[in-house]
FIDRENKOL-214721 format. One line per 10 residues: their letters; for each residue x, y, z of N, C-alpha, C. Coordinates in steps of 0.2 Angstrom, whole numbers, plus 5000, padded with zeros to 4 digits. Layout:
N
A = X/Y/Z/X/Y/Z/X/Y/Z; ... $
***
This chain:
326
XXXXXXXXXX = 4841/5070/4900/4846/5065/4902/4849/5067/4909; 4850/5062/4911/4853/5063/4920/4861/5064/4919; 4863/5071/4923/4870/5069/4922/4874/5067/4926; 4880/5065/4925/4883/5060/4926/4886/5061/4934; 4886/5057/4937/4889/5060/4946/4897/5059/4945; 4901/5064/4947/4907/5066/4949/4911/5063/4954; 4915/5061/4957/4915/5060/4962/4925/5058/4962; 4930/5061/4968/4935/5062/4969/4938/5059/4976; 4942/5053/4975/4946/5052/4978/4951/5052/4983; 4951/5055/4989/4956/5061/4991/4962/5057/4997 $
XXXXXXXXXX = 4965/5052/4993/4970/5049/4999/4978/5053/4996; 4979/5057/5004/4988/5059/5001/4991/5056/5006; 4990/5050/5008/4994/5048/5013/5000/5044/5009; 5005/5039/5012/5010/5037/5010/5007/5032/5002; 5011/5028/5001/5010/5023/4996/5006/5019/4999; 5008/5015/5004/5003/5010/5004/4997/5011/5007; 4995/5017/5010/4988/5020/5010/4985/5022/5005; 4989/5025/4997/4985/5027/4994/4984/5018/4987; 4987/5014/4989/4986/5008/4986/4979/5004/4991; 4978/5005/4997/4971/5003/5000/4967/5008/4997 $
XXXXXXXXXX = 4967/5012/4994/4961/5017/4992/4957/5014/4987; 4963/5010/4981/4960/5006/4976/4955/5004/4975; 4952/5000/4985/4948/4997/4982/4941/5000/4981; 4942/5007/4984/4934/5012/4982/4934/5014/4976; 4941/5013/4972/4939/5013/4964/4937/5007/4962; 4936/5001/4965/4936/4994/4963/4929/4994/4963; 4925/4997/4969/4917/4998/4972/4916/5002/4967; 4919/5010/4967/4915/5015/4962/4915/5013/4954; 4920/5012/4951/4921/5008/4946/4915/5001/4944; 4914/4998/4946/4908/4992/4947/4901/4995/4945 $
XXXXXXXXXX = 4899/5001/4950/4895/5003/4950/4892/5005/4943; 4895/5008/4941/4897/5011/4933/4891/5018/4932; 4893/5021/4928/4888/5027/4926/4890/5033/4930; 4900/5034/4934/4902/5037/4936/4905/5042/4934; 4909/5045/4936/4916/5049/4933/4921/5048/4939; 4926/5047/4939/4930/5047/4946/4937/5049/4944; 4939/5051/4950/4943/5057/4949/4950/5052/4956; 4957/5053/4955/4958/5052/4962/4965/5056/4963; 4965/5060/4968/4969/5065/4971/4974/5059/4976; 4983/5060/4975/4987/5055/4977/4995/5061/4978 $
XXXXXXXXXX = 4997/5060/4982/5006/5062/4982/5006/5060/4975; 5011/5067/4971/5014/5066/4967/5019/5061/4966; 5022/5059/4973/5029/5055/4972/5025/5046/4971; 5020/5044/4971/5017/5037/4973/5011/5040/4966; 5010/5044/4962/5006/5044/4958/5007/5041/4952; 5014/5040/4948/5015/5033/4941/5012/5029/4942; 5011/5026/4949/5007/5018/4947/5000/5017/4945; 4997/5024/4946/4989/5024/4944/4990/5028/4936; 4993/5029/4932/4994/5031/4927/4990/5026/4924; 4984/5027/4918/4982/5021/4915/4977/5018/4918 $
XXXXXXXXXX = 4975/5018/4926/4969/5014/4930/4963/5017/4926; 4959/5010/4925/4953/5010/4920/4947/5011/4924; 4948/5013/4932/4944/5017/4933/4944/5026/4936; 4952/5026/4933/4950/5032/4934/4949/5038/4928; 4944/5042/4929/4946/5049/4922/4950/5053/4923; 4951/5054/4928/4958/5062/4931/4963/5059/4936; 4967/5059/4935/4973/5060/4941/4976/5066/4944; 4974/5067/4951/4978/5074/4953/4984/5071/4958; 4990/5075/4955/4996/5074/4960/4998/5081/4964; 4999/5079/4970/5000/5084/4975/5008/5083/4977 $
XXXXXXXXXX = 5011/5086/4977/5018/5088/4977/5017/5091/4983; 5017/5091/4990/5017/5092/4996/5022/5096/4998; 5027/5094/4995/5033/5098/4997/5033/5108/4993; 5030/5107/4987/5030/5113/4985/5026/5119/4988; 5029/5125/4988/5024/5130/4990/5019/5132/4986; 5013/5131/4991/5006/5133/4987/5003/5126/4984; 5005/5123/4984/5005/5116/4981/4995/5113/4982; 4995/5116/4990/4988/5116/4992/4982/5121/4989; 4984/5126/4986/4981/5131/4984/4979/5129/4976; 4982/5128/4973/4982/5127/4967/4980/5121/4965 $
XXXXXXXXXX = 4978/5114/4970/4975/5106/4969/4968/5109/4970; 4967/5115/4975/4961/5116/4975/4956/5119/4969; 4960/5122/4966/4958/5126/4958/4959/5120/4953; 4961/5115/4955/4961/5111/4950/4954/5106/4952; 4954/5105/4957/4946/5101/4959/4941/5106/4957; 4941/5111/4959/4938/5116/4958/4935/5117/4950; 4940/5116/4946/4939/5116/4939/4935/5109/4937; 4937/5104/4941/4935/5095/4941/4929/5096/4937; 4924/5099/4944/4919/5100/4944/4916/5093/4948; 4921/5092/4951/4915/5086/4956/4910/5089/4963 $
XXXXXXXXXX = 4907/5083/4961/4901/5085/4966/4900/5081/4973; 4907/5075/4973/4905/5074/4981/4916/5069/4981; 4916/5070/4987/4923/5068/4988/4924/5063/4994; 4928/5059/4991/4927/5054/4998/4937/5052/5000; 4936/5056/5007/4942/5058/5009/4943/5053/5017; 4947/5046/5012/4949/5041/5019/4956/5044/5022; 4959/5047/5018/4965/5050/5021/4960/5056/5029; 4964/5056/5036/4961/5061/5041/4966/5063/5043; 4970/5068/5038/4974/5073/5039/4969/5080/5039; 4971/5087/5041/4968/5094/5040/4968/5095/5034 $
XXXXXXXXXX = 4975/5093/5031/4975/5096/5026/4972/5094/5019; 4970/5087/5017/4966/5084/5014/4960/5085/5015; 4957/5086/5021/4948/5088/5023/4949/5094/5022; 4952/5099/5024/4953/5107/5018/4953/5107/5012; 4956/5102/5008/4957/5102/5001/4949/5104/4998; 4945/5097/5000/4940/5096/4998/4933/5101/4997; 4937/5104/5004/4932/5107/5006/4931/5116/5003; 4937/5118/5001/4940/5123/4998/4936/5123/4992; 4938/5119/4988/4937/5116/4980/4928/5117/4978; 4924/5118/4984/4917/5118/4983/4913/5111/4982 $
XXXXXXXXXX = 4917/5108/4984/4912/5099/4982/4908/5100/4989; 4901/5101/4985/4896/5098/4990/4895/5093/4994; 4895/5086/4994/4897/5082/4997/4903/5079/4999; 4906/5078/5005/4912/5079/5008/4912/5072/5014; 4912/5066/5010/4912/5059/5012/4920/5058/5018; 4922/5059/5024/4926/5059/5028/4925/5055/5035; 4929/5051/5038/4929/5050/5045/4928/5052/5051; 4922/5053/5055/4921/5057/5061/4928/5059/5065; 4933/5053/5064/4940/5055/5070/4946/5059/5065; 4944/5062/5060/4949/5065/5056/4950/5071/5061 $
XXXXXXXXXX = 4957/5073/5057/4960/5080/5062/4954/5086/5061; 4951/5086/5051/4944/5092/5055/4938/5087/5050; 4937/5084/5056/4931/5082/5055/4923/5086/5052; 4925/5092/5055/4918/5095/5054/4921/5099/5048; 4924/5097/5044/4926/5100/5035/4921/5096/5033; 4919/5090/5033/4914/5086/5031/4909/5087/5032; 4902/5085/5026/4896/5085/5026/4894/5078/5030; 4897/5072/5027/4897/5067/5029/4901/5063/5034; 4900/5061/5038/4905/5059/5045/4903/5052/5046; 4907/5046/5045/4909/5039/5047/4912/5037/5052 $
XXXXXXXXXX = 4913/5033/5057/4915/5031/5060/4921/5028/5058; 4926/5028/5061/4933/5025/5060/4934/5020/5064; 4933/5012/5064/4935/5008/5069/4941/5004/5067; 4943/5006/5072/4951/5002/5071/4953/4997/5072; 4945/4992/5072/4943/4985/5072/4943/4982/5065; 4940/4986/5063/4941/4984/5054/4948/4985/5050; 4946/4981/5043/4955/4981/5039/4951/4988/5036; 4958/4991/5033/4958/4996/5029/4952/4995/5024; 4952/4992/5022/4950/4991/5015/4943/4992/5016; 4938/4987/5023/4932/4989/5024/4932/4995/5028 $
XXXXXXXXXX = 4934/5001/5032/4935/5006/5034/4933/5010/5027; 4938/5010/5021/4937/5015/5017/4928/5012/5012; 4927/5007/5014/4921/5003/5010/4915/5008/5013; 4915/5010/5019/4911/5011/5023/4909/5022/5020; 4915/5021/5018/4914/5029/5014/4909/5030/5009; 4912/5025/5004/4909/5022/4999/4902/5021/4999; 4900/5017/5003/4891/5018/5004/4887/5019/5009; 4892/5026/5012/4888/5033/5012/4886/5036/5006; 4890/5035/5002/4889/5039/4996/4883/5034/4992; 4879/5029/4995/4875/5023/4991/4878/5020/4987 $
XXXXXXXXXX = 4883/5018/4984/4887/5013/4981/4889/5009/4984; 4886/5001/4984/4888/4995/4987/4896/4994/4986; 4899/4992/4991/4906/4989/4990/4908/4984/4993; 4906/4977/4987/4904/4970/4987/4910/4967/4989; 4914/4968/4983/4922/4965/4983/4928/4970/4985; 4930/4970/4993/4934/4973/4995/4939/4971/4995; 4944/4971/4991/4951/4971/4987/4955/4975/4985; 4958/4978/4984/4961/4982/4983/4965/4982/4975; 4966/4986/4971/4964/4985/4966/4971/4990/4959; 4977/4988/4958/4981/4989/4955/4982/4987/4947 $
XXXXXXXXXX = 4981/4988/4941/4985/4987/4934/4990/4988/4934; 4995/4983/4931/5001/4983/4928/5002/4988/4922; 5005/4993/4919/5006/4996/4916/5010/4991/4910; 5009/4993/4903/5011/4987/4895/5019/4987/4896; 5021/4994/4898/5028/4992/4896/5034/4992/4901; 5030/4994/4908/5031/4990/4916/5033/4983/4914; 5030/4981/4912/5027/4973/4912/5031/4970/4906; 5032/4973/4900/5039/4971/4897/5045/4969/4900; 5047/4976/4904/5053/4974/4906/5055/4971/4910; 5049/4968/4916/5049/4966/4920/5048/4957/4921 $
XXXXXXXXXX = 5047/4957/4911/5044/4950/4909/5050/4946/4910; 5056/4947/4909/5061/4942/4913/5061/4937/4918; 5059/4941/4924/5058/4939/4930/5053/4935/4935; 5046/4933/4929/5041/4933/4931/5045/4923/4933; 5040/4921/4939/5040/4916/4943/5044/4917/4949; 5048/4923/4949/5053/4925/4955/5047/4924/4962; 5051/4923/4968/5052/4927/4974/5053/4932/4976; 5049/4938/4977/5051/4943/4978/5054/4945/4985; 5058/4949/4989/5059/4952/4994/5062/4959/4995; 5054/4963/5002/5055/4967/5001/5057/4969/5009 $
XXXXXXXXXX = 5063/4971/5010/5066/4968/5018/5065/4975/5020; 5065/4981/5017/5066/4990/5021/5058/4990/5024; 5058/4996/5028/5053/4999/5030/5054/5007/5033; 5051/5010/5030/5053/5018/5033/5055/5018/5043; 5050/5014/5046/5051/5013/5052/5057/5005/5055; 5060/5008/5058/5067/5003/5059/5063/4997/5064; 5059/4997/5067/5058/4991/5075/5054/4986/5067; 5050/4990/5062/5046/4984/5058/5051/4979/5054; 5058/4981/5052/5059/4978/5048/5061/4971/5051; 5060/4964/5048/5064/4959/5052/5070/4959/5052 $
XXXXXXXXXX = 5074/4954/5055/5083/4955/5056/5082/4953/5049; 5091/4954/5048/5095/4953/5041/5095/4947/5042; 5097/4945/5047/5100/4938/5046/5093/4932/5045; 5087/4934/5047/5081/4930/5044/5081/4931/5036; 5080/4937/5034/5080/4937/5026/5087/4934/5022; 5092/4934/5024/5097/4930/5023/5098/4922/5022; 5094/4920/5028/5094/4911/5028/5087/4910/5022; 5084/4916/5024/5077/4913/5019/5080/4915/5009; 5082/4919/5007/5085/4919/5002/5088/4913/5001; 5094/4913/5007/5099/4907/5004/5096/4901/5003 $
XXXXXXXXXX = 5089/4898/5006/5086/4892/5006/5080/4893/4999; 5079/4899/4997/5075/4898/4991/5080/4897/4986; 5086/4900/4988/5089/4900/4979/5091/4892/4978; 5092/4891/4985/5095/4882/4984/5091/4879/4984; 5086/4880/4984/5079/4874/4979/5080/4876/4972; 5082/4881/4971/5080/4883/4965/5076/4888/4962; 5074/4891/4967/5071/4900/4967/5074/4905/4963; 5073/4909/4960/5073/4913/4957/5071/4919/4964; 5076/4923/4966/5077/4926/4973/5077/4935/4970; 5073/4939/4971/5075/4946/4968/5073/4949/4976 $
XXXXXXXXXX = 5077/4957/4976/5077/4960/4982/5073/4967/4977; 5068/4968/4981/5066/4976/4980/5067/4982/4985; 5066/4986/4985/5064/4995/4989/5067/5001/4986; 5067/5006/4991/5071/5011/4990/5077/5012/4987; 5079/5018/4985/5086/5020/4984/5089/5017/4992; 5086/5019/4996/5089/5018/5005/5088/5013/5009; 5085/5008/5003/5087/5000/5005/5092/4997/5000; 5094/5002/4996/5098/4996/4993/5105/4994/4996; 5108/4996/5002/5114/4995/5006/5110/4990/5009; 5105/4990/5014/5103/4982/5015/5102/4977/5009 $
XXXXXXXXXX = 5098/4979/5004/5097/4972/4998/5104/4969/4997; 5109/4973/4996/5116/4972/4995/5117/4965/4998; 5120/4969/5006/5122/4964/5010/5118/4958/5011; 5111/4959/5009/5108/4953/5011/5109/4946/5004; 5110/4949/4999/5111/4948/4993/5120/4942/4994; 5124/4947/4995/5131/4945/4995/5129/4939/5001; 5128/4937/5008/5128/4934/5012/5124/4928/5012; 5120/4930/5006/5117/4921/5002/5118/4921/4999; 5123/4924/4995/5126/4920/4989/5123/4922/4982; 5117/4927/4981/5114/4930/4976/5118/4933/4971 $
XXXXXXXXXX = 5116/4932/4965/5120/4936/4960/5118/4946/4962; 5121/4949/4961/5120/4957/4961/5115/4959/4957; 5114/4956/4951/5109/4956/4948/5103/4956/4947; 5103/4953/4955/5097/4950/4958/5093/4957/4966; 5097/4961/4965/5097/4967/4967/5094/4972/4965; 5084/4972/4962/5083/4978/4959/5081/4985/4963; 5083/4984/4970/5080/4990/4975/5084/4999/4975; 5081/5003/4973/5082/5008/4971/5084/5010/4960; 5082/5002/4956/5086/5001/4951/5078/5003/4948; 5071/5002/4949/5067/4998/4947/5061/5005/4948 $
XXXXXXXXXX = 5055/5007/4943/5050/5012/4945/5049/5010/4951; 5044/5014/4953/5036/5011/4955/5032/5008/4953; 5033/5011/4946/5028/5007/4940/5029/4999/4940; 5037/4999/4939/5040/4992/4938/5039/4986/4942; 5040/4988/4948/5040/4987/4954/5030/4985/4955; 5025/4987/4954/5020/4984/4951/5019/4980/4948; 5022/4981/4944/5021/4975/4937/5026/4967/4939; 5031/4968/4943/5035/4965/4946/5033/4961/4951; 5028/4962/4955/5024/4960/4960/5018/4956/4955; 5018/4959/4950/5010/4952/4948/5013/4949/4944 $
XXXXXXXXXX = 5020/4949/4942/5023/4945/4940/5027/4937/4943; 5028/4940/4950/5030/4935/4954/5026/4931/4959; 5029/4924/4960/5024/4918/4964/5025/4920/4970; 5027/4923/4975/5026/4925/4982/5029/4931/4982; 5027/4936/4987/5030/4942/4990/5033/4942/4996; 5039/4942/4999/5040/4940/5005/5041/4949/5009; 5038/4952/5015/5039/4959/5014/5036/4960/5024; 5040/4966/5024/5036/4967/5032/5029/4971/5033; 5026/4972/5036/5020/4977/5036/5024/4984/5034; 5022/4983/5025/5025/4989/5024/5021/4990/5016 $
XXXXXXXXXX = 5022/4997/5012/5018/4996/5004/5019/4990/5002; 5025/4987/5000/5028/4982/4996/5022/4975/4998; 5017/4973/5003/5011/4970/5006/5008/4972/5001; 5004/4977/5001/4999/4981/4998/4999/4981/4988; 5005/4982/4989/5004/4983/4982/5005/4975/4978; 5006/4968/4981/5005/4965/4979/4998/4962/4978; 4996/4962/4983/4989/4959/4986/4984/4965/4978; 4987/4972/4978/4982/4973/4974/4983/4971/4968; 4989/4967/4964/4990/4964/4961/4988/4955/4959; 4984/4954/4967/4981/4947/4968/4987/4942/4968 $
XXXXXXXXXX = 4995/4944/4969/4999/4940/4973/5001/4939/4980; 5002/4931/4983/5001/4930/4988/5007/4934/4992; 5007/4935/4999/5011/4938/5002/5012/4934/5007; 5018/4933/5010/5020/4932/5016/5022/4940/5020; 5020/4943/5026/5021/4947/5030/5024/4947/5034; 5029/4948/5039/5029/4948/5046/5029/4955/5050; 5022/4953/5056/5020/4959/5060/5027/4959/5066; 5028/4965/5068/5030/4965/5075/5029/4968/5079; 5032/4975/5081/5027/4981/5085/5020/4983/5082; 5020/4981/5076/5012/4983/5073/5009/4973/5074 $
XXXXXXXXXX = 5001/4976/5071/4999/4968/5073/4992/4970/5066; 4991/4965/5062/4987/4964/5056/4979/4967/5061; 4978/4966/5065/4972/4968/5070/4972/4977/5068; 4978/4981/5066/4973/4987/5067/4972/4987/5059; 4973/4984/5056/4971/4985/5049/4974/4986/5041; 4978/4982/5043/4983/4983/5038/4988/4977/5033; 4983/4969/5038/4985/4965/5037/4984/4961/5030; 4986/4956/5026/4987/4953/5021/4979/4951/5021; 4975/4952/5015/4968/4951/5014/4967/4942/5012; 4972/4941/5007/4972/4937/4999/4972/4929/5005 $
XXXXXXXXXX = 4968/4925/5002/4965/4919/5004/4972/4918/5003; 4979/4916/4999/4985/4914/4998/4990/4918/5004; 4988/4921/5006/4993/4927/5009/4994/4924/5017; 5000/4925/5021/5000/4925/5028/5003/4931/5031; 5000/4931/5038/5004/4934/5042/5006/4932/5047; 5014/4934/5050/5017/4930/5053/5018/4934/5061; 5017/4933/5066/5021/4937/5070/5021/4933/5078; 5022/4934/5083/5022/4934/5090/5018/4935/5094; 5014/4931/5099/5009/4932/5107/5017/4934/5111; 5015/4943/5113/5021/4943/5118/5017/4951/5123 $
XXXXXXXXXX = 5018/4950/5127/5014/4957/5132/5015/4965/5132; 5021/4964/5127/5023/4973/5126/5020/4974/5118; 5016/4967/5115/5016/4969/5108/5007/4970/5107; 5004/4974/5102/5009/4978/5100/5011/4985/5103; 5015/4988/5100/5018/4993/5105/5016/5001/5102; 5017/5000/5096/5014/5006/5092/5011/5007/5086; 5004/5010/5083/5002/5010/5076/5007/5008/5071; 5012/5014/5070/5015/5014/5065/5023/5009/5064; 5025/5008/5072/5034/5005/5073/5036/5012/5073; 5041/5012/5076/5046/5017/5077/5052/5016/5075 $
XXXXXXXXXX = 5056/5020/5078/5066/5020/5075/5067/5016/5081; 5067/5013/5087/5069/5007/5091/5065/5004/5096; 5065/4997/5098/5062/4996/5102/5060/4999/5108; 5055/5000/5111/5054/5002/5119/5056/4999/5123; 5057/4993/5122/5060/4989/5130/5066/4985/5129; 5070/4989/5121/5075/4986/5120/5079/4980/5118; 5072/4976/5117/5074/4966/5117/5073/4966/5108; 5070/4970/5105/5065/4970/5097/5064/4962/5097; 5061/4960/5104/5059/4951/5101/5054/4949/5098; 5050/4953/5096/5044/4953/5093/5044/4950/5084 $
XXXXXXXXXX = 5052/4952/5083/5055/4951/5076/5059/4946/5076; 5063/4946/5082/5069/4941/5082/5065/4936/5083; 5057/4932/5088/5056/4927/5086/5053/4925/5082; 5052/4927/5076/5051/4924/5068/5056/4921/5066; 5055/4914/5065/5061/4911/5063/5060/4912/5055; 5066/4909/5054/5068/4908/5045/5062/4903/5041; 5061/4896/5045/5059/4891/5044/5051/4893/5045; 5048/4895/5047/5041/4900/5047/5038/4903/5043; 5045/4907/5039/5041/4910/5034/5043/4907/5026; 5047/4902/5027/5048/4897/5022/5044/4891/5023 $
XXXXXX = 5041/4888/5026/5033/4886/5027/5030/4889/5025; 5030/4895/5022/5021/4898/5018/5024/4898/5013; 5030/4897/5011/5032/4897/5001/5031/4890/5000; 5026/4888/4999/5026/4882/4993/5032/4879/4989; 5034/4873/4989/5037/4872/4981/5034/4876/4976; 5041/4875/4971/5039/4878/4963/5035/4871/4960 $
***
C-alpha cells in the first residue's frame, strides 16, 4: 500500500493572508488521498477550527519566546514530507526547513529563498490566490477552482442566525490612508437603512470608536454595532450570512469572498492589480485614475502628498450602485 503524502501549509502572515491560503486547501483538498496540515498565527487560528480539509492545525503564537523552536518540534513530530510556504518571511522558510520536511515548496523573492528545495516565481501581476496556485502544482496537484475557501462553524452560525440578509460594514483597516472617510460610510448606512436594510458595523476592539460614530450619525440603533463585540469565528459565519459586504482592501474582503459573499471594496493608495482584489463574479472594486496612485503595497499611517483624494473621490452613490435592492 502506497502511503499517504503529507503535506503543510505555512502562511503566518496577517488574517487576510492566511484566509487567501484557503484556497491551496480548496486545490489540495479536491485532489484527495492527502493529509494536510496548515500552520497559521494563533491570534486568526479559530476560524479554521473544524475546516474539512484540514487534519492538524498548528498555531504560532509569535509573540511568545521560543514560540519558533517548539512549532518546529511539532512539524517535526507531523511527519510531513513536503510544505508549501506562500508566506516570504525568514522566519516561516526556517520553520520549514528546521522541521526536516524534504520538500520545501516557497517563492524565489522570499526573504530566504534558498531555505527552499523548490523556488516559484512571485509576480505581482497575478491575484494572490493564483500566486499561491502556482506552489500547489509544483507539488503536481492541479488548482482548477481558485477561490478561496472558508466554513462557518454550527454554533458561529447560530448566533449569528438573527442577522442573516444584513448589510455588512467593515470601515477599519490596520493602515490609516486605506480606510475611506467617515463621512462616505455614514451617507451609505444612512441610505441603506432608509430603504430598509438591515445595516450591521464590524472590526476590531480599535474600530469600535469608529463603528460608533459612524452608527450614531446615521441614525443606527447601537445594537447594530457588533465590532470588537463578535469572534472571528462569528464574524465568519456573519459574512456568509449577509447579502453584501461593504469593506476597504482589508481581511473583512477576504473572509467574505471565502464565504462566496459578494463584496463591495474601495481601493485607494493600494490598487486590486497587486493582487488582493475582490475575485467573486458578484463582487466590485471601486477606486480612482489619479498619477500618485498607487502609492504603496500596503497604505500607510498618512497620505504622501497630503490631499488622501484617492479615497475622498469615491462617492457615497458609487458604492450604493453596487448594492442591489433587497
Amino acid at each position: 500500500m502506497t502511503e499517504q503524502r503529507s503535506i503543510v501549509v505555512v502562511q503566518t502572515g496577517y488574517l487576510g493572508d492566511a484566509v487567501l491560503a484557503t484556497g491551496m486547501l480548496r486545490a489540495l483538498h479536491a485532489a484527495g488521498g492527502l493529509r494536510v496540515g496548515l500552520l497559521v498565527r494563533a491570534d486568526v487560528a479559530e476560524i479554521f477550527d473544524g475546516h474539512p480539509a484540514i487534519v492538524r492545525l498548528h498555531r504560532l503564537d509569535k509573540r511568545e519566546k521560543g514560540a519558533s523552536a517548539r512549532m518546529i518540534e511539532e512539524l517535526r513530530e507531523a511527519g510531513y514530507d513536503a510544505a508549501l510556504v506562500p508566506h516570504r518571511s525568514m522566519r516561516s522558510a526556517l520553520i520549514a526547513r528546521r522541521a526536516g520536511i524534504a520538500q520545501r515548496i516557497g517563492f524565489r523573492q522570499s526573504e530566504l529563498a534558498l531555505a527552499h528545495t523548490d523556488r516559484v516565481h512571485y509576480s505581482i501581476a497575478q491575484h494572490e490566490l493564483d500566486r499561491n496556485a502556482s506552489l500547489v502544482e509544483r507539488l503536481g496537484v492541479p488548482a482548477i477552482e481558485r477561490t478561496s475557501w472558508l466554513v462557518p462553524q454550527r454554533r458561529a452560525l447560530e448566533t449569528m442566525r438573527q442577522h442573516a440578509g444584513a448589510v455588512v460594514i467593515a470601515p477599519g483597516s490596520v493602515w490609516e490612508t486605506k480606510r475611506w472617510r467617515q463621512e462616505g460610510f455614514v451617507e451609505v448606512a444612512r441610505a441603506l437603512a432608509r430603504r430598509g436594510e438591515r445595516v450591521l458595523l464590524v472590526g476590531s476592539p480599535a474600530d469600535r470608536p469608529l463603528c460608533e460614530a459612524i452608527a450614531a450619525a446615521a441614525e443606527l440603533d447601537a445594537a447594530d454595532v457588533l465590532a470588537g463585540s463578535i469572534s472571528l469565528a462569528e464574524l465568519v459565519a456573519l459574512c456568509s450570512l449577509a447579502r453584501r459586504v461593504v469593506a476597504n482592501d482589508s481581511a473583512p474582503l477576504h473572509i467574505a469572498e471565502a464565504v462566496a459573499t459578494p463584496v463591495t471594496a474601495m481601493f485607494g493608495p493600494t490598487v486590486p492589480g497587486f493582487g488582493f482584489g475582490p475575485v467573486l463574479a458578484g463582487s466590485t472594486a471601486l477606486g480612482v485614475e489619479l498619477p500618485c496612485r498607487p502609492c504603496r503595497i500596503h497604505g500607510g499611517p498618512r497620505c504622501p502628498i497630503g490631499t488622501h483624494e484617492c479615497m475622498h473621490a469615491i462617492t457615497p452613490d458609487a458604492v450604493l450602485g453596487t448594492i442591489p435592492g433587497a
